[in-house]
C-alpha positions in Angstrom: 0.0 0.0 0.0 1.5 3.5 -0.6 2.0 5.8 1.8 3.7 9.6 1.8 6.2 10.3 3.7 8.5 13.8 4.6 11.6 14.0 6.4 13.0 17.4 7.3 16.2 18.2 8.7 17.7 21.6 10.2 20.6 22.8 10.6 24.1 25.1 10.4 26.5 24.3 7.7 29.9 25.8 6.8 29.8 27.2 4.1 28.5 30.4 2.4 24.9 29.9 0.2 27.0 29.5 -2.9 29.2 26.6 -1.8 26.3 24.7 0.0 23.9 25.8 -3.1 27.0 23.4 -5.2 27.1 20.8 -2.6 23.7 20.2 -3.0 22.9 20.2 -6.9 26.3 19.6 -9.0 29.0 18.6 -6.7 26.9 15.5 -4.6 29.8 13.3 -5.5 31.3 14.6 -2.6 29.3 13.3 0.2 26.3 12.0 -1.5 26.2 10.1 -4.5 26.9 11.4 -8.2 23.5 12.9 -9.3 24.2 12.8 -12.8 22.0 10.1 -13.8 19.1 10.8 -11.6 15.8 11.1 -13.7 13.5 14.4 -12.8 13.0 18.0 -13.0 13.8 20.9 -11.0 10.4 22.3 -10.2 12.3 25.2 -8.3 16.1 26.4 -8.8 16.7 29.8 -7.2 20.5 29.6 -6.9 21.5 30.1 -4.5 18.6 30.5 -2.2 16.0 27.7 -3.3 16.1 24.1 -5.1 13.8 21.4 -5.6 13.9 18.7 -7.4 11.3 16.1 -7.9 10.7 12.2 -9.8 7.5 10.8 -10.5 6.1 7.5 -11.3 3.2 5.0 -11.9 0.3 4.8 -9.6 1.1 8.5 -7.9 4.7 7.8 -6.7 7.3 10.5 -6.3 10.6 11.1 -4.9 11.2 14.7 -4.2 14.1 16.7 -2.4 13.9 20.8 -1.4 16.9 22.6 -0.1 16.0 26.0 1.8 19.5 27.9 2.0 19.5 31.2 4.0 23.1 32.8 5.1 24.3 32.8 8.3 27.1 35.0 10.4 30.8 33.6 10.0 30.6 32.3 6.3 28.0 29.9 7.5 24.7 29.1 6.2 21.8 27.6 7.3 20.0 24.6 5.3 16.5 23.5 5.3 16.6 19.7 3.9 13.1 17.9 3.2 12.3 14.5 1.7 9.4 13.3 0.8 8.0 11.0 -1.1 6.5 7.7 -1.5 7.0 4.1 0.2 5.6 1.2 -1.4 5.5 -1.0 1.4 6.8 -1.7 5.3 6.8 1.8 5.5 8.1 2.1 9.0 11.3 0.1 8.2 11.9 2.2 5.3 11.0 5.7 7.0 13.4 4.5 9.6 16.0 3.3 7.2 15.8 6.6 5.1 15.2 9.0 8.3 18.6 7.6 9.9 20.1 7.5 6.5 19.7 11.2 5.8 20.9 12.2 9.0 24.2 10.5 8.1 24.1 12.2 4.9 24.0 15.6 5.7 26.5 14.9 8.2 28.7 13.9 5.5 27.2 17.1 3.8 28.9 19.2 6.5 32.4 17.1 6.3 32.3 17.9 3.1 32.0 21.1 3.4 34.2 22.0 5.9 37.3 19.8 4.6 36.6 19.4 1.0 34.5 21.6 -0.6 34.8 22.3 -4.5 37.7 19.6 -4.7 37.5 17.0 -7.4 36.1 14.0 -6.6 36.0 10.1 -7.3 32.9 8.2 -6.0 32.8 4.6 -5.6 30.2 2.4 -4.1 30.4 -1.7 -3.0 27.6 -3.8 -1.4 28.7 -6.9 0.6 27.3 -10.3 -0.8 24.3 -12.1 0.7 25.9 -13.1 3.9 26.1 -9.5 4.4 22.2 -9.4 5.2 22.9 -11.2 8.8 22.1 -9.7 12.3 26.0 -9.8 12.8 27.2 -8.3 9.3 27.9 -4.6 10.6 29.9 -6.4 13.3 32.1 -7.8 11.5 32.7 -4.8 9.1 33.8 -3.0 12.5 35.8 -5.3 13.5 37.6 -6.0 10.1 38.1 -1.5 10.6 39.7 -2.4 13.8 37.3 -0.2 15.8 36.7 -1.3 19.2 34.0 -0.7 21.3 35.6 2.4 22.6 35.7 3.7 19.3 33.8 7.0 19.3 34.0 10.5 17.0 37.2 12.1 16.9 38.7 8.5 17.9 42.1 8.8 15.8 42.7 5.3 14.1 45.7 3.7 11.9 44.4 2.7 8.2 45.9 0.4 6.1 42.8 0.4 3.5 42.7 -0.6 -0.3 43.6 2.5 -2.3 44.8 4.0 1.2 48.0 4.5 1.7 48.7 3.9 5.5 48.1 7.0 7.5 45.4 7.9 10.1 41.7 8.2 9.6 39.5 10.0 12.3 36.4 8.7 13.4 34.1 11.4 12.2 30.6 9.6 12.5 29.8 6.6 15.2 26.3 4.9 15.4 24.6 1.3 15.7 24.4 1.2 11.6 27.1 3.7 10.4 30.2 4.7 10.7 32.4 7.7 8.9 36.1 7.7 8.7 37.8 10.8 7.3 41.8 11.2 6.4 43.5 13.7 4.4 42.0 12.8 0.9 39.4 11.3 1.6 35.9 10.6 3.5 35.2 6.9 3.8 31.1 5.7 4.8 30.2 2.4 5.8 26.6 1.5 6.3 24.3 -1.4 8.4 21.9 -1.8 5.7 21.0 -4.6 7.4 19.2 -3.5 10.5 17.0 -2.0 7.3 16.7 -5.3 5.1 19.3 -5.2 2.7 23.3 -5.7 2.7 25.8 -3.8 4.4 28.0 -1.4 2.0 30.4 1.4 1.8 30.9 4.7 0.0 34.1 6.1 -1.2 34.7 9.7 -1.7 37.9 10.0 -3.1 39.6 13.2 -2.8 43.1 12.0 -3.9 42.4 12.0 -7.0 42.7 8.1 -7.9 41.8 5.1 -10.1 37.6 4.7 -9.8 37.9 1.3 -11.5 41.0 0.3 -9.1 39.4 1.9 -6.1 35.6 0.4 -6.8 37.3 -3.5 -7.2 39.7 -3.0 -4.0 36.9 -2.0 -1.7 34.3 -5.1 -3.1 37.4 -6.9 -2.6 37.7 -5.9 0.8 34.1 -6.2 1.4 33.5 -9.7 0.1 36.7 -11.3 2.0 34.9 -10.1 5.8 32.0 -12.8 4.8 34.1 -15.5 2.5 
């Protein structure tokens, strides 16, 4: 059965309108996804005040996101994020799923903009294989990080990751279902999709600038050996 949701999120972000106004609509590769080949039209785009962007479907579904930008003191600005949209079904798992989701986002969102912004970017993405579904899966990708249960944000630990040159990552995002490492060139995302129904997986945000095809098979290399 369908069902609408909306998520909205508030917040501070460094950043003046401009920058976060790019963040947002051209330069998601940074701390998103690449938003390239999304389908849709902007139904509002007020740069660098105002931006919507909506996708529609069969039977009344639609996917829509709305950034409110107003500047703030200090080269700061402040963002109005809303979400909303349609669920097809289990709509409480997958509210959950997205609500906790975006909240990771726009925390990337802000790592991005504090340490990265308007740098180029490689983007790569891995999901782990069907063992990666189990109650234990996001376990085991902490443990294979080497993060202990005193691991925490701003915990400073040693990386020795594919692509990664060994250096030191800081923990820049802790929770139940995801966790955000950040070094020098790089932000590094790893996400329990599991506690929402699917497999575990991890984003790469690649700051460096590197090989995407080496860096996208390391990481599923990396990923696949935790559950071989």
């Amino acid at each position: 059965m369908n069902r609408e949701f909306e998520i909205v999120v508030e917040g501070e972000y460094p950043g003046t309108p401009e920058q976060v106004w790019n963040a947002v609509t051209t330069e998601t590769a940074g701390w998103l996804f690449p938003a390239d080949g999304l389908v849709g039209v902007d139904l509002v785009a007020e740069r660098p005040r105002h931006h919507v962007h909506r996708m529609e479907g069969a039977d009344g579904w639609f996917n829509q996101l709305e950034q409110v930008i107003e500047a703030r003191a200090d080269g700061r600005s402040f963002l109005r994020w809303v979400h909303s949209g349609v669920f097809t079904d289990d709509w409480e798992t997958q509210y959950d799923g997205a609500s906790q989701h975006t909240a990771f986002y726009l925390h990337t969102l802000a790592e991005y903009l504090e340490h990265f912004s308007g740098r180029p970017v490689i983007f790569a993405a891995v999901d782990g294989p069907a063992a990666a579904t189990g109650p234990d899966a996001f376990d085991r990708v902490k443990a294979a990080l080497e993060l202990g249960s005193g691991a925490g944000p701003g915990t400073q630990v040693p990386v020795a990751l594919p692509g990664v040159a060994s250096s030191t990552a800081i923990v820049d995002f802790w929770g139940d279902h995801f966790v955000g490492l950040r070094t020098n060139d790089a932000l590094y995302r790893f996400f329990g999709r599991n506690a929402f129904g699917g497999p575990v997986g991890m984003t790469v945000h690649d700051f460096g600038v590197g090989d995407a095809a080496e860096l996208q098979a390391a990481w599923q290399d990396w990923l696949d050996r935790i559950f071989d």
